[in-house]
CHARMM internal coordinates of N, CA and C (Angstrom, degrees):
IC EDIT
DIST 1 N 1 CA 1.4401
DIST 1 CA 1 C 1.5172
ANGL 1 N 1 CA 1 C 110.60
DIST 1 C 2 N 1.4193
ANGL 1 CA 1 C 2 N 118.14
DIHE 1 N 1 CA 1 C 2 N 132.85
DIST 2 N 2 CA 1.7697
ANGL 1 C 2 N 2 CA 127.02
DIHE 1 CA 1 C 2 N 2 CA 169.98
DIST 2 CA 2 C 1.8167
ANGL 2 N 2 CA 2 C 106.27
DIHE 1 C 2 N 2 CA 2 C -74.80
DIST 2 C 3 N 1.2153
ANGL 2 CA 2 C 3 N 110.53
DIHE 2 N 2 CA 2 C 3 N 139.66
DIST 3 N 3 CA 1.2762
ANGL 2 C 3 N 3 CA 114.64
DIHE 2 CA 2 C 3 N 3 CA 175.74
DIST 3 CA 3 C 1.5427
ANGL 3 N 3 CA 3 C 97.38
DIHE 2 C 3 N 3 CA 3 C -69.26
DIST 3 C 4 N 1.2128
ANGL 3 CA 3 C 4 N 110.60
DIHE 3 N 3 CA 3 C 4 N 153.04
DIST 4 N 4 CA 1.6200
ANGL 3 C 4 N 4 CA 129.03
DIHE 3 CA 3 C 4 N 4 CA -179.13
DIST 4 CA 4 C 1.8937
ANGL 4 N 4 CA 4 C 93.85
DIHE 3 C 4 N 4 CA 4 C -91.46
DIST 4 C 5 N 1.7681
ANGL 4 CA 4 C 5 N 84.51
DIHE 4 N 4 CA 4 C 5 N 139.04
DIST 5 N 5 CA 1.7396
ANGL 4 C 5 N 5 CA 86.87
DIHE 4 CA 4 C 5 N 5 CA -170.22
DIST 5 CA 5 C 2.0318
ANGL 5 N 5 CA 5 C 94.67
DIHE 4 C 5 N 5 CA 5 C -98.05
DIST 5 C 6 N 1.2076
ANGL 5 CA 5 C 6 N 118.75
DIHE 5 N 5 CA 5 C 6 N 158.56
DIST 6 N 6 CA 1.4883
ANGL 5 C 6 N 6 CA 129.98
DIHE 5 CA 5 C 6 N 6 CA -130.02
DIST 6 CA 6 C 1.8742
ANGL 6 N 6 CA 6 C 77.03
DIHE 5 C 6 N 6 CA 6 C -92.02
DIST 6 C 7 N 1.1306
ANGL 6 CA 6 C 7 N 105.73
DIHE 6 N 6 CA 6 C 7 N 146.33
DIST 7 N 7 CA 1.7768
ANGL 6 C 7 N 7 CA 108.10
DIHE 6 CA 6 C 7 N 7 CA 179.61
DIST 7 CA 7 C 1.2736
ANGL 7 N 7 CA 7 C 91.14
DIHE 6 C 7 N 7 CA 7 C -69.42
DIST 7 C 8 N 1.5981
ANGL 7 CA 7 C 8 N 111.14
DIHE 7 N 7 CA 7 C 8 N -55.90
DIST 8 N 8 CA 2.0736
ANGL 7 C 8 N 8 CA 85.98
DIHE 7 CA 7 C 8 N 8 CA -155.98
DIST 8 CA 8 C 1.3686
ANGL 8 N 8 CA 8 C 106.66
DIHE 7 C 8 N 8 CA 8 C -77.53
DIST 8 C 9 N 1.4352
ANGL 8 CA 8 C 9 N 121.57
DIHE 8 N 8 CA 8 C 9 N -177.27
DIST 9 N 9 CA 1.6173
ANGL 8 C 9 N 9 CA 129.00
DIHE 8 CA 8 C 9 N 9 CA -145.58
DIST 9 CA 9 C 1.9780
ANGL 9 N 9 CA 9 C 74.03
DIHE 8 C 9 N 9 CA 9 C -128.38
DIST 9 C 10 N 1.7195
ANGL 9 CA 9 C 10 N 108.26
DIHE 9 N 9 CA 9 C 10 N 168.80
DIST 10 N 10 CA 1.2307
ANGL 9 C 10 N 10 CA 107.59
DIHE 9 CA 9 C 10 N 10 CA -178.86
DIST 10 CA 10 C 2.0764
ANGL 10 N 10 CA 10 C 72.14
DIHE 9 C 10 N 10 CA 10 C -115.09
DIST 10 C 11 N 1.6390
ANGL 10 CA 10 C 11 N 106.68
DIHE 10 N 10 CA 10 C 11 N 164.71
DIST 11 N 11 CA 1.4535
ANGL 10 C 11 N 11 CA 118.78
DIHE 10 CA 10 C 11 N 11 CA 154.29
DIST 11 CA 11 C 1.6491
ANGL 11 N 11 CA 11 C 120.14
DIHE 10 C 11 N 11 CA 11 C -24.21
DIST 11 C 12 N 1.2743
ANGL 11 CA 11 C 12 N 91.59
DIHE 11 N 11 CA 11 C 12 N -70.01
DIST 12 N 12 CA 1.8470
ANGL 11 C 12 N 12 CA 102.84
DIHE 11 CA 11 C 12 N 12 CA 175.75
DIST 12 CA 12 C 1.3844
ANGL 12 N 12 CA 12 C 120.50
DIHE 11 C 12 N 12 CA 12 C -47.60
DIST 12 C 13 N 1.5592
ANGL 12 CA 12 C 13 N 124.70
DIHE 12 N 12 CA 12 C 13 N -27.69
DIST 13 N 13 CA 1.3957
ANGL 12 C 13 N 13 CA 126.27
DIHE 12 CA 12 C 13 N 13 CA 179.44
DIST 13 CA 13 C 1.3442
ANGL 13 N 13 CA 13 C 115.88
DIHE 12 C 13 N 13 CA 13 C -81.68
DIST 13 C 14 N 1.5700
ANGL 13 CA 13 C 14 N 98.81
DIHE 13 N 13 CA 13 C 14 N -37.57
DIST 14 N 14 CA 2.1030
ANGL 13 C 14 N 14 CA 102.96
DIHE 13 CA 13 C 14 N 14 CA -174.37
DIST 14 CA 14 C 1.7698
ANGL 14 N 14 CA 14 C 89.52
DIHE 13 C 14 N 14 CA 14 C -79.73
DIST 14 C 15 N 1.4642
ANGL 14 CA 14 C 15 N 133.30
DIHE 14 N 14 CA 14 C 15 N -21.17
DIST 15 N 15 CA 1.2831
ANGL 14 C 15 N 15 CA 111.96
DIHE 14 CA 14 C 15 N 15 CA -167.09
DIST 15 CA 15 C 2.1175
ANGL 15 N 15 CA 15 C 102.36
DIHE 14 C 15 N 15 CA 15 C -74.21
DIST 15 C 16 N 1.3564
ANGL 15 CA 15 C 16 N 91.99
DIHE 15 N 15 CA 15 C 16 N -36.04
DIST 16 N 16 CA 1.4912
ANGL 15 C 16 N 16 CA 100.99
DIHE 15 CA 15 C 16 N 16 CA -170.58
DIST 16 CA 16 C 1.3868
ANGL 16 N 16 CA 16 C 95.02
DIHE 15 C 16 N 16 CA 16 C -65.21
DIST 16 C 17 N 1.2314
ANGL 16 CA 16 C 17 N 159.41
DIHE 16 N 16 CA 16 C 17 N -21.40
DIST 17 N 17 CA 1.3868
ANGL 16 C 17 N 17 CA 147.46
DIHE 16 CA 16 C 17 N 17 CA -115.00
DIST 17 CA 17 C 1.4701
ANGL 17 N 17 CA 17 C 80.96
DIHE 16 C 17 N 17 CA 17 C -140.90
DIST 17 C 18 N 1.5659
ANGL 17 CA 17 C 18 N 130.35
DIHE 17 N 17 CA 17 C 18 N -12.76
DIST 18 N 18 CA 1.1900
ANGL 17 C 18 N 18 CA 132.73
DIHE 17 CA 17 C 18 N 18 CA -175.86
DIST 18 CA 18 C 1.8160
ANGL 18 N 18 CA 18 C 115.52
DIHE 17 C 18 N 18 CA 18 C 73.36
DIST 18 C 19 N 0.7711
ANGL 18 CA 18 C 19 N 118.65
DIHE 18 N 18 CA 18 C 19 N 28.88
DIST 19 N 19 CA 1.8723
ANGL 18 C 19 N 19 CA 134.19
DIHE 18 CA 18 C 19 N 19 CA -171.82
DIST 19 CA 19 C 1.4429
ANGL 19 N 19 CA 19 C 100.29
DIHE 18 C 19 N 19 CA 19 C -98.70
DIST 19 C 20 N 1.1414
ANGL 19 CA 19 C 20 N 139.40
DIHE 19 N 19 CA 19 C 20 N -30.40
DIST 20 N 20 CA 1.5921
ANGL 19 C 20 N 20 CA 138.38
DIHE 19 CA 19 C 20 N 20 CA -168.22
DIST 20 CA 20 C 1.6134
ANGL 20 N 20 CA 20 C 102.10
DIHE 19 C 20 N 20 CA 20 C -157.51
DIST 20 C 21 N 1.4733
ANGL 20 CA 20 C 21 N 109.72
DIHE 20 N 20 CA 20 C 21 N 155.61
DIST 21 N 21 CA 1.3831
ANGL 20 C 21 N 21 CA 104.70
DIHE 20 CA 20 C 21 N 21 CA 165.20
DIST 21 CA 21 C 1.7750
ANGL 21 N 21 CA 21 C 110.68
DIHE 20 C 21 N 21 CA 21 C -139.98
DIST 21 C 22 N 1.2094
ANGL 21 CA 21 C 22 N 107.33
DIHE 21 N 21 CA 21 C 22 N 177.36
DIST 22 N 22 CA 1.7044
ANGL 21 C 22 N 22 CA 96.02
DIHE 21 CA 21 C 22 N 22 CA -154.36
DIST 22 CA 22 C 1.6387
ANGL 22 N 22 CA 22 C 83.92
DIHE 21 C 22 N 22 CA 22 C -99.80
DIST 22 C 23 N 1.2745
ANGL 22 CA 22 C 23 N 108.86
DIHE 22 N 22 CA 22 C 23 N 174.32
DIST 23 N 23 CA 1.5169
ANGL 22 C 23 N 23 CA 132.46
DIHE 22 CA 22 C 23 N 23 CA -144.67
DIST 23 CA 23 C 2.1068
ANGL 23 N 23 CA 23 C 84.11
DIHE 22 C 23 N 23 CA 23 C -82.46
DIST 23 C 24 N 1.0776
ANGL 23 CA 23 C 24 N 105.48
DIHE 23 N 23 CA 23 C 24 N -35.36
DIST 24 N 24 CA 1.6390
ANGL 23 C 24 N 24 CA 127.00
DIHE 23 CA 23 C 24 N 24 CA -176.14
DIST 24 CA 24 C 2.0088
ANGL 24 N 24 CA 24 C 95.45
DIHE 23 C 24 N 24 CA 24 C -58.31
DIST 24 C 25 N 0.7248
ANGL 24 CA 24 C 25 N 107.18
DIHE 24 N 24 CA 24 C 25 N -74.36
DIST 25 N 25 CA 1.8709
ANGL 24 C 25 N 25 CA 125.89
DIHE 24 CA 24 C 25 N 25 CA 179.75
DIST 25 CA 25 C 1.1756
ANGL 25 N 25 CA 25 C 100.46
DIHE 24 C 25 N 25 CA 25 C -40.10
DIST 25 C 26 N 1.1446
ANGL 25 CA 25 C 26 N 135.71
DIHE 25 N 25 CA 25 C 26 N -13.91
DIST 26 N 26 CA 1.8733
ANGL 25 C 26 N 26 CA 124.46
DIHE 25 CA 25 C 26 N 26 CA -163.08
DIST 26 CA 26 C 1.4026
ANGL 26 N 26 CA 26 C 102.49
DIHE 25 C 26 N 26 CA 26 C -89.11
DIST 26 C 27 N 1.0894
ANGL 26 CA 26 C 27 N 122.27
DIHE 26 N 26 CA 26 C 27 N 131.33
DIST 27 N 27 CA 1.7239
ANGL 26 C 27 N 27 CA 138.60
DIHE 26 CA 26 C 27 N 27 CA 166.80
DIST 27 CA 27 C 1.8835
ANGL 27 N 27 CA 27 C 93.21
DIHE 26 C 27 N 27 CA 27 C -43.64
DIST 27 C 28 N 1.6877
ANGL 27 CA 27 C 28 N 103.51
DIHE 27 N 27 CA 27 C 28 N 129.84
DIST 28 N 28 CA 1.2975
ANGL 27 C 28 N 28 CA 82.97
DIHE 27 CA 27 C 28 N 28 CA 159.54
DIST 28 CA 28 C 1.7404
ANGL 28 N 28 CA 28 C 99.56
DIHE 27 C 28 N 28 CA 28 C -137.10
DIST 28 C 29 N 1.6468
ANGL 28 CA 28 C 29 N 108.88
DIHE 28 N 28 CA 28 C 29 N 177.35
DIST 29 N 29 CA 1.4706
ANGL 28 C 29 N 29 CA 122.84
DIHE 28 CA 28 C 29 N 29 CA 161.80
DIST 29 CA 29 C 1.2913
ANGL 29 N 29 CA 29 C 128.09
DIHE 28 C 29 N 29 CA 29 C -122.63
DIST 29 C 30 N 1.4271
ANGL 29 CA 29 C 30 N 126.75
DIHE 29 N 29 CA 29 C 30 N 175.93
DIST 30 N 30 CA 1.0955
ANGL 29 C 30 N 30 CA 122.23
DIHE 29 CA 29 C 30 N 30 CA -146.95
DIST 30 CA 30 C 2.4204
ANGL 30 N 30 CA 30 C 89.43
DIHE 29 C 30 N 30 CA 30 C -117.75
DIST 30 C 31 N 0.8218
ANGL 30 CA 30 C 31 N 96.77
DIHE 30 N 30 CA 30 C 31 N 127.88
DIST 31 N 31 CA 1.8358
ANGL 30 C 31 N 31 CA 94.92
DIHE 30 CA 30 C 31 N 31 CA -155.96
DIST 31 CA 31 C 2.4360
ANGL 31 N 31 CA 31 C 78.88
DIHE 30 C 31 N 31 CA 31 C -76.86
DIST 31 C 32 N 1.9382
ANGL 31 CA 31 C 32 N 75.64
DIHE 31 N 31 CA 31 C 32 N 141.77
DIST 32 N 32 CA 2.1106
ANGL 31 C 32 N 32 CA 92.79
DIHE 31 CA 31 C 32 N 32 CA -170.64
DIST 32 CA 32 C 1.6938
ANGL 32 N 32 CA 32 C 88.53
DIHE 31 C 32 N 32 CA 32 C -55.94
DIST 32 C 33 N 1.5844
ANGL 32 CA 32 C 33 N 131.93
DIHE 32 N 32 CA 32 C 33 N -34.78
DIST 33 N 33 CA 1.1624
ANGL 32 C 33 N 33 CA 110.06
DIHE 32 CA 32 C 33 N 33 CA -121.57
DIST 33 CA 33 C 1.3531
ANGL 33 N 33 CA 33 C 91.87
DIHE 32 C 33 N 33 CA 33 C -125.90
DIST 33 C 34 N 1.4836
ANGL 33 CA 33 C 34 N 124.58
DIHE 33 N 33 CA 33 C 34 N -20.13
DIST 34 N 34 CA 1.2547
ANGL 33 C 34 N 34 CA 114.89
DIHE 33 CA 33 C 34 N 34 CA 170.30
DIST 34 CA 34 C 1.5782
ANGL 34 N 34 CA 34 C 122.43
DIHE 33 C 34 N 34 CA 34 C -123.74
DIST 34 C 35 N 1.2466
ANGL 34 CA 34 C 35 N 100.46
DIHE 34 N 34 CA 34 C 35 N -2.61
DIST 35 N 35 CA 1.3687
ANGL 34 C 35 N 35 CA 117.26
DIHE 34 CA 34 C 35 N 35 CA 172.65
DIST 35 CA 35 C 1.6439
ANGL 35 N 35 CA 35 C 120.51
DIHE 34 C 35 N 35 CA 35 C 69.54
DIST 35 C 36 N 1.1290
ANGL 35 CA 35 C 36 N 112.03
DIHE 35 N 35 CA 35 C 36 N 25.77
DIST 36 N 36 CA 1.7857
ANGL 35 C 36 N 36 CA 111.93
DIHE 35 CA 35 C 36 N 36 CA 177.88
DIST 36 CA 36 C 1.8581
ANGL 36 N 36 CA 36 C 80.25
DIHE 35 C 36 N 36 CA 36 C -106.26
DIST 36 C 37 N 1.4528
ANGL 36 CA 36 C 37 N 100.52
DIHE 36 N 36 CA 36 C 37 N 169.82
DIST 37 N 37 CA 1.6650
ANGL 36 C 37 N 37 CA 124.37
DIHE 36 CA 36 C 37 N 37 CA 164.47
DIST 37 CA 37 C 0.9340
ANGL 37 N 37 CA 37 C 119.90
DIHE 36 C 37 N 37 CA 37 C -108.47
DIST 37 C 38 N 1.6911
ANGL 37 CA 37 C 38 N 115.59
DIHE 37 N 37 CA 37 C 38 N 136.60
DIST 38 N 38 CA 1.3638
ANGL 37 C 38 N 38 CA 131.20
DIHE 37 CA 37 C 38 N 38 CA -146.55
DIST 38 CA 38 C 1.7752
ANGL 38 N 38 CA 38 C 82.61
DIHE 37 C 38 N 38 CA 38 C -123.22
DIST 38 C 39 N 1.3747
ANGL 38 CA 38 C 39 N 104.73
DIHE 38 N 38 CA 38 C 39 N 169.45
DIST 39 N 39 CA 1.6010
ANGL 38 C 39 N 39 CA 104.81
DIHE 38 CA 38 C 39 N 39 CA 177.89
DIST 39 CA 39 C 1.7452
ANGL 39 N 39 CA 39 C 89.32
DIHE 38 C 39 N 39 CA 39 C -125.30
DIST 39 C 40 N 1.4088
ANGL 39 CA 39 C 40 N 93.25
DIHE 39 N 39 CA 39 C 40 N 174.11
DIST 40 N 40 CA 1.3000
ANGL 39 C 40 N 40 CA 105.63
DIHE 39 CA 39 C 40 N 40 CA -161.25
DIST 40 CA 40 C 2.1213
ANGL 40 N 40 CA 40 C 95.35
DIHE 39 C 40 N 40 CA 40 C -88.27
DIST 40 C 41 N 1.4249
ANGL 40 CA 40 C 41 N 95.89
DIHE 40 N 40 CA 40 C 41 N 145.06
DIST 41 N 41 CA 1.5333
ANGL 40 C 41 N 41 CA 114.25
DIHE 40 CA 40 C 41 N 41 CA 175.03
DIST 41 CA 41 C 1.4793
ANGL 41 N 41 CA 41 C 130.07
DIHE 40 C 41 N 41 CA 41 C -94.52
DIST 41 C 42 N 0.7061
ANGL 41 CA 41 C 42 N 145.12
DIHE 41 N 41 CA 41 C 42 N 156.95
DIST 42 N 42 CA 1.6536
ANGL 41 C 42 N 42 CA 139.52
DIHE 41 CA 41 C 42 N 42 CA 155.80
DIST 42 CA 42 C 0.9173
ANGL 42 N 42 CA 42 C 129.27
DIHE 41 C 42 N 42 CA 42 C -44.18
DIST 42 C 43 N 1.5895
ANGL 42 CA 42 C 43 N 128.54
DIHE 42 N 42 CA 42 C 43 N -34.15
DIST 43 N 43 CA 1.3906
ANGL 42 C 43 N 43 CA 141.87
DIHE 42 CA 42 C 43 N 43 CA -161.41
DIST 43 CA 43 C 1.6841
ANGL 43 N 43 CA 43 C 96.91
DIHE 42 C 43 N 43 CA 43 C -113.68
DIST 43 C 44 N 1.1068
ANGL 43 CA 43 C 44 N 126.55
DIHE 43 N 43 CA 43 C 44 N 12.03
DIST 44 N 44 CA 0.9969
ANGL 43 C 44 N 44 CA 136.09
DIHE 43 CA 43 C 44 N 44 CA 151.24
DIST 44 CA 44 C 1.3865
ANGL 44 N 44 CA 44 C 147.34
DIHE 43 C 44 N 44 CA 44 C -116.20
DIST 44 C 45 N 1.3271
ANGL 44 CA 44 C 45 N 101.49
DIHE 44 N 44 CA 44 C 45 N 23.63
DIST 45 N 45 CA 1.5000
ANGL 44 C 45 N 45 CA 115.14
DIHE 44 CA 44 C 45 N 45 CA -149.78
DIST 45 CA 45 C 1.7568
ANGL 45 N 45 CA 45 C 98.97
DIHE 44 C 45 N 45 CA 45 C -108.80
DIST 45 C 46 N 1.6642
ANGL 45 CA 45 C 46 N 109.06
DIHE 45 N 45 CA 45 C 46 N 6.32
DIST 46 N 46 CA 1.7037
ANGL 45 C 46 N 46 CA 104.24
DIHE 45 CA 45 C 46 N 46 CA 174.31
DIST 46 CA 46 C 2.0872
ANGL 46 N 46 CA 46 C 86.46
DIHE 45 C 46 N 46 CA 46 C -106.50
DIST 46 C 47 N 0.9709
ANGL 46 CA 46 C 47 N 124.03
DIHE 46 N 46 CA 46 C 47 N -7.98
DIST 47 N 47 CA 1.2708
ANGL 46 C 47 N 47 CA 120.37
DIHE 46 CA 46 C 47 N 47 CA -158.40
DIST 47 CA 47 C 1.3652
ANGL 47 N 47 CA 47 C 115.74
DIHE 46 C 47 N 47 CA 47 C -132.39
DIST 47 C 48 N 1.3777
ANGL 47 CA 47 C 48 N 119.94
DIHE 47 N 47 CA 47 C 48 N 19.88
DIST 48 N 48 CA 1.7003
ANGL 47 C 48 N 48 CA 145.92
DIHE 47 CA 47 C 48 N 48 CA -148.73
DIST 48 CA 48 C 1.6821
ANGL 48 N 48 CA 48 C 88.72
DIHE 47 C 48 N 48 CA 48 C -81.06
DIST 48 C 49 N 1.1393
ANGL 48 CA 48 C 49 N 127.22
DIHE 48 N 48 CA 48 C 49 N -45.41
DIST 49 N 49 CA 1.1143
ANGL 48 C 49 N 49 CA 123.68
DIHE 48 CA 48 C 49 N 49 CA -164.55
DIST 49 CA 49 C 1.4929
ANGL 49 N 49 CA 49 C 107.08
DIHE 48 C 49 N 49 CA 49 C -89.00
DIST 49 C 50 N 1.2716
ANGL 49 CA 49 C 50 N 128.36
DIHE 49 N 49 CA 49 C 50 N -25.50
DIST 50 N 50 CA 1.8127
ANGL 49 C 50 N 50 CA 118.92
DIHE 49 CA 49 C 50 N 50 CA 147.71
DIST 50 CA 50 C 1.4754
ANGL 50 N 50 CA 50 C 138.92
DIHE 49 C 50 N 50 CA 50 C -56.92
DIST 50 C 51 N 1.3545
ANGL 50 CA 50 C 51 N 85.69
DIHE 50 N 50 CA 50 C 51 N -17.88
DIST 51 N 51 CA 1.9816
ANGL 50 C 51 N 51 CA 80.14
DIHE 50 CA 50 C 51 N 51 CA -174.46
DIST 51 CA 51 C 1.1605
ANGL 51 N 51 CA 51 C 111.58
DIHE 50 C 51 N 51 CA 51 C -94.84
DIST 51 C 52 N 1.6216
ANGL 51 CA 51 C 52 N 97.73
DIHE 51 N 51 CA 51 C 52 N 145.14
DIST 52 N 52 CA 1.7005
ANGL 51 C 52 N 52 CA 111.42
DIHE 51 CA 51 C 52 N 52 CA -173.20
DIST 52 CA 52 C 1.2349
ANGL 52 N 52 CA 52 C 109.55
DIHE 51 C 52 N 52 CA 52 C -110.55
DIST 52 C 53 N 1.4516
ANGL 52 CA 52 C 53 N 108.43
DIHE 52 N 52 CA 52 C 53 N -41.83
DIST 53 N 53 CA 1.5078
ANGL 52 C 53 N 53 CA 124.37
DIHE 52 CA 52 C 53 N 53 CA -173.56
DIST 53 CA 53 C 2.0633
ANGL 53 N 53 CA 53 C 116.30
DIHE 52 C 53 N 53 CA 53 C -82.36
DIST 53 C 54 N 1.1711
ANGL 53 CA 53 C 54 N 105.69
DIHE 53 N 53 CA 53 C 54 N 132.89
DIST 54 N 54 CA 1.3490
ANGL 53 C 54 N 54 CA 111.91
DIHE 53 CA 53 C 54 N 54 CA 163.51
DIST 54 CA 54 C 1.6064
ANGL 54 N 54 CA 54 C 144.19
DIHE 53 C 54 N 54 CA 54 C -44.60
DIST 54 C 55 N 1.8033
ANGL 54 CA 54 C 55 N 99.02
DIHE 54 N 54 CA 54 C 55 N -40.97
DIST 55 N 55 CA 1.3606
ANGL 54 C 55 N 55 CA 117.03
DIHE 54 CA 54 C 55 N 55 CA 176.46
DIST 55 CA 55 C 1.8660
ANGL 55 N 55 CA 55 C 95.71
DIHE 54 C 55 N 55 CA 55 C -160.69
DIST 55 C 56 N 1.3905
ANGL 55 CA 55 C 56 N 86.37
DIHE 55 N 55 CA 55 C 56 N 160.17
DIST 56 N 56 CA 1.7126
ANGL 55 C 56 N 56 CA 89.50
DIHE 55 CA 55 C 56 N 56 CA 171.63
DIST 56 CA 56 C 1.6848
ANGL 56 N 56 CA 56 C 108.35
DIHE 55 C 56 N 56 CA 56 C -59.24
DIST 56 C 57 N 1.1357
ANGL 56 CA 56 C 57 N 114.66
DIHE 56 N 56 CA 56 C 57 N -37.57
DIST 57 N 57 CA 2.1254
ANGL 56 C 57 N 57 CA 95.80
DIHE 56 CA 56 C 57 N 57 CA -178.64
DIST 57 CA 57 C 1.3517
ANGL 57 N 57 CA 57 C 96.22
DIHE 56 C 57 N 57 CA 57 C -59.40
DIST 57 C 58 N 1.5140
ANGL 57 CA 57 C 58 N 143.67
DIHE 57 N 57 CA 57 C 58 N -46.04
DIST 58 N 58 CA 1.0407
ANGL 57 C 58 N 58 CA 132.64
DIHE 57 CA 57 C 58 N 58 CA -171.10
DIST 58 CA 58 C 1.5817
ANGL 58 N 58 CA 58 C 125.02
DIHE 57 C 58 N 58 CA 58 C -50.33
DIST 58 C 59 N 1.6331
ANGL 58 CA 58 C 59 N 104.96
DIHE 58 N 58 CA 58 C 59 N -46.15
DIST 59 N 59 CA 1.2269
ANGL 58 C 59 N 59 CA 120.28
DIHE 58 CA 58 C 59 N 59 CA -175.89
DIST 59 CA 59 C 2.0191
ANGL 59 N 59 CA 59 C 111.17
DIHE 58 C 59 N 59 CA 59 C -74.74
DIST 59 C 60 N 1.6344
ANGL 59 CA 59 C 60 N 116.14
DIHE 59 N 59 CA 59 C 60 N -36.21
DIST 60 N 60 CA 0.7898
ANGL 59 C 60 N 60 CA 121.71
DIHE 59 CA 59 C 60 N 60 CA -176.57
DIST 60 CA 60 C 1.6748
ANGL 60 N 60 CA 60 C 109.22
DIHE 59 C 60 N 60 CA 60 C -41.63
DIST 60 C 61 N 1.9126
ANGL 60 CA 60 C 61 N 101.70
DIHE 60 N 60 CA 60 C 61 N -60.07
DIST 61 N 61 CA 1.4119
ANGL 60 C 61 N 61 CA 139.88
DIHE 60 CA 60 C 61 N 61 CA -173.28
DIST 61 CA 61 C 1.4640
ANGL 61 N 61 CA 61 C 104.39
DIHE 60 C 61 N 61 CA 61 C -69.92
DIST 61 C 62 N 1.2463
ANGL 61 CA 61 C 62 N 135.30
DIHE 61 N 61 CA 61 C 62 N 27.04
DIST 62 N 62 CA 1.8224
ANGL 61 C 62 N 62 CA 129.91
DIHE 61 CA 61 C 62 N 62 CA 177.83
DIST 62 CA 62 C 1.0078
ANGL 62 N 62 CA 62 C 102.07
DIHE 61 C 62 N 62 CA 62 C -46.43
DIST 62 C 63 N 1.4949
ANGL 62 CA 62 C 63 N 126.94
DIHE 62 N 62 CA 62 C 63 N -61.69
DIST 63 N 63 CA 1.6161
ANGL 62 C 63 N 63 CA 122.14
DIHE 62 CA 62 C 63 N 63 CA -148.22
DIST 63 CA 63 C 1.4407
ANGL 63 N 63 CA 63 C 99.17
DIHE 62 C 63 N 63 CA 63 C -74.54
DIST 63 C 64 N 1.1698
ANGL 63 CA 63 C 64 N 119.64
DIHE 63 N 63 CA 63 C 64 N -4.37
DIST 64 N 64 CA 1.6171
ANGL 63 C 64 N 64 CA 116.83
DIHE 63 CA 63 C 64 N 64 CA 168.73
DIST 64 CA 64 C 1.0743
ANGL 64 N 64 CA 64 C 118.28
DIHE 63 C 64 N 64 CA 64 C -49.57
DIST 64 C 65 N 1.6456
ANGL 64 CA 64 C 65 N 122.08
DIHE 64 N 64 CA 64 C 65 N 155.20
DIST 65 N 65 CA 1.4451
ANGL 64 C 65 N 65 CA 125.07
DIHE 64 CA 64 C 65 N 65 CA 150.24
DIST 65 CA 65 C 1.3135
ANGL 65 N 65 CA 65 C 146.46
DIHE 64 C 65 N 65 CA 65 C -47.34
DIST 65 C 66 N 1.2001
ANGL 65 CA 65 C 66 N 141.00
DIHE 65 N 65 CA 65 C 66 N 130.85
DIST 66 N 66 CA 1.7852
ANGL 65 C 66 N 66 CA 117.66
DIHE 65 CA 65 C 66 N 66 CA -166.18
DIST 66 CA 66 C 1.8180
ANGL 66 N 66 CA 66 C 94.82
DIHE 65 C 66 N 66 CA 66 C -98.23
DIST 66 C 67 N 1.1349
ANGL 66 CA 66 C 67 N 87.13
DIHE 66 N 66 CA 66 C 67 N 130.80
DIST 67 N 67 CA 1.9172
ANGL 66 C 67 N 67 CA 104.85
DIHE 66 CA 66 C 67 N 67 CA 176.89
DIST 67 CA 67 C 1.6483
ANGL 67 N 67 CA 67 C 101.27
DIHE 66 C 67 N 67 CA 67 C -45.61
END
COOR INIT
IC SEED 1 N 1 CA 1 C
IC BUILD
């Protein structure tokens, strides 16, 4: 008899299997307006290559100074 392989998956298996990726793996940028790096989101992922800004206060505040 083969041992039965365990139903649930650990993190490390769905990441290898390409199903999820760890918070580390995410493309990130550097935000125009305040200058820290933001990582990339979900709800941004048709428009990844437009965003400059970190959060809407950031974007609101452009003509601001960068820290």
């Amino acid at each position: 008899m083969q041992p039965e392989e365990s139903v649930l998956s650990t993190a490390g298996d769905i990441a290898a299997r390409g199903k999820a990726r760890r918070k580390g793996d995410l493309p990130e940028k550097t935000c125009a307006t305040c200058g820290r790096p933001f990582a990339w989101r979900r709800k941004w992922a048709t428009v990844w290559d437009e965003v400059r800004h970190c959060s809407d206060r950031c974007r609101r505040s452009r003509n601001g100074v960068a820290r």
